[in-house]
C-alpha positions as CSV (number, residue, x, y, z in Angstrom):
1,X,-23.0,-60.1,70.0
2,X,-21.5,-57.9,67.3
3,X,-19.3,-55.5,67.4
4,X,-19.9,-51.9,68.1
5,X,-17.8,-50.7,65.8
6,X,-20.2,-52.3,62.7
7,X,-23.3,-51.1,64.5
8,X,-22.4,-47.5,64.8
9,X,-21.0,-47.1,61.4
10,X,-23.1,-45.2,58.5
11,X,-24.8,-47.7,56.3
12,X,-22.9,-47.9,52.5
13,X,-24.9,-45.1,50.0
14,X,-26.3,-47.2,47.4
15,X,-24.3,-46.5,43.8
16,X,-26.9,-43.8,42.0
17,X,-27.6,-45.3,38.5
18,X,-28.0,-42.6,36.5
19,X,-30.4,-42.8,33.5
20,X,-28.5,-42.8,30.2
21,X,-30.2,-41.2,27.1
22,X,-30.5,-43.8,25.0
23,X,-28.3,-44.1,21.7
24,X,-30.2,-44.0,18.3
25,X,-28.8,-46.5,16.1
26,X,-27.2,-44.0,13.4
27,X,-25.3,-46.8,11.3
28,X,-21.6,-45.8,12.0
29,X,-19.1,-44.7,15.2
30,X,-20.8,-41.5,17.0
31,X,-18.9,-38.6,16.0
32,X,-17.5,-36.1,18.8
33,X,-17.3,-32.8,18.2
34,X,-13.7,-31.1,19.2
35,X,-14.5,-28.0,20.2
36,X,-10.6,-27.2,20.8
37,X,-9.8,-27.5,17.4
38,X,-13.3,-25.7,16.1
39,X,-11.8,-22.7,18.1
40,X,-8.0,-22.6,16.9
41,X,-9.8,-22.8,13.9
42,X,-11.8,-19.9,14.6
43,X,-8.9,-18.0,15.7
44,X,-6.7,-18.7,12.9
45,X,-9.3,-17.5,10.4
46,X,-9.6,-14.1,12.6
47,X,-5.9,-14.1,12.5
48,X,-5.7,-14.1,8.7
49,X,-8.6,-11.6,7.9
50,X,-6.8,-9.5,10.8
51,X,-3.5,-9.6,9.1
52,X,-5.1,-9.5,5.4
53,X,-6.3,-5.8,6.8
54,X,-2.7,-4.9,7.8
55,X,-1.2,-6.3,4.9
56,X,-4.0,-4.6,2.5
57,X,-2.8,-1.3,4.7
58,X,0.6,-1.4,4.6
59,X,0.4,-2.5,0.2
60,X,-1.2,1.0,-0.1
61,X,0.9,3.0,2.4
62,X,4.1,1.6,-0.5
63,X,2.2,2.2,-3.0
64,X,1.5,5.9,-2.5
65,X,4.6,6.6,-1.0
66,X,5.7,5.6,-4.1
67,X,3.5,7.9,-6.3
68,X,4.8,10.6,-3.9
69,X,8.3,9.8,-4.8
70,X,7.5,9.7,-8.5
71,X,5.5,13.1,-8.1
72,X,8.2,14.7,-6.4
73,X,10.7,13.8,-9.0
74,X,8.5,15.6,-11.7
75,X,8.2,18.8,-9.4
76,X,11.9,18.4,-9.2
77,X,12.2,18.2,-13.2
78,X,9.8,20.9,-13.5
79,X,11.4,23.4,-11.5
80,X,14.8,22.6,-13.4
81,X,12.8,23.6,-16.3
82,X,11.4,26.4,-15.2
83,X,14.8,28.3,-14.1
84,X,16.2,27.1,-17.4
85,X,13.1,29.1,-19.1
86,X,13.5,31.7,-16.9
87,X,17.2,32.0,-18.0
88,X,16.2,32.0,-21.5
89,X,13.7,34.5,-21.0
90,X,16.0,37.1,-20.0
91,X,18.4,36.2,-22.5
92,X,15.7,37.0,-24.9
93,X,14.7,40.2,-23.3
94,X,18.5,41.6,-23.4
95,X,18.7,44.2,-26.1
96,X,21.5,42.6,-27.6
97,X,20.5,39.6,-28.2
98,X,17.3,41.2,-30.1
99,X,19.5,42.6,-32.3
100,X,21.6,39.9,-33.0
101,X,18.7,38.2,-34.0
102,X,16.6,40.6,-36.0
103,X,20.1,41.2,-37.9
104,X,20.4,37.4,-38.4
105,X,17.0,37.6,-39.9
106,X,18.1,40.4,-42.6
107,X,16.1,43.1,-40.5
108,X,18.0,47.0,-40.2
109,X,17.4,49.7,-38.8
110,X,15.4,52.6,-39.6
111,X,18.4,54.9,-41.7
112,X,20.4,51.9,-42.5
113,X,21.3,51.3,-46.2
114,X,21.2,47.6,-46.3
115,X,23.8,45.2,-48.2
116,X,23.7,41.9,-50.0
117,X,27.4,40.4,-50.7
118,X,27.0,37.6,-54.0
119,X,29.4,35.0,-54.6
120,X,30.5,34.2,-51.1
121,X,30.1,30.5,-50.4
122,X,29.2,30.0,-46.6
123,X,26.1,33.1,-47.0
């Protein structure tokens, strides 16, 4: 008589075969795709275009704060001129100094009896 142990014991599951698709003879080793490296790929591409943005960004913050500093240099050059015109100006405007002037031009005044010296080298 057999044992009791084998007849209680669950019978063995059968190994499932498990239809395989069937390979199409292609000519050459089937290729796998690595999805892994399609996405680092992926990634790295969005990381370039990502920092090609910042770099883009931060070229034209340089760039105009560099036109700012060359503008602000001309304002500064500008306003030197100005006060220097503005000296001038009142220079100009001092009565003395339109004398001086109309005199060195041979101008008199109304009741003056003008003079021309001869002969004298440095006139």
């Amino acid at each position: 008589m057999p044992s009791a142990r084998f007849a209680t014991a669950a019978p063995k599951p059968r190994p499932r075969t498990q239809a395989r698709p069937r390979r199409v003879a292609s000519g050459g080793p089937r290729v796998r795709v690595r999805w892994d490296r399609i996405g680092r790929l992926g990634l790295l591409v969005v990381l370039a275009v990502v920092a090609g943005f910042y770099i883009q960004d931060a070229i034209a913050f340089f760039s105009s704060h560099a036109q700012a500093e060359q503008q602000l240099s001309i304002v500064h050059h500008l306003v030197q001129d100005n006060k220097r015109l503005e000296r001038e100006q009142q220079a100009l405007n001092d009565p003395a100094t339109i004398q001086r002037d109309a005199r060195a031009l041979g101008m008199v005044r109304p009741g003056e009896r003008p003079y021309a010296i001869i002969g004298m080298a440095n006139h």
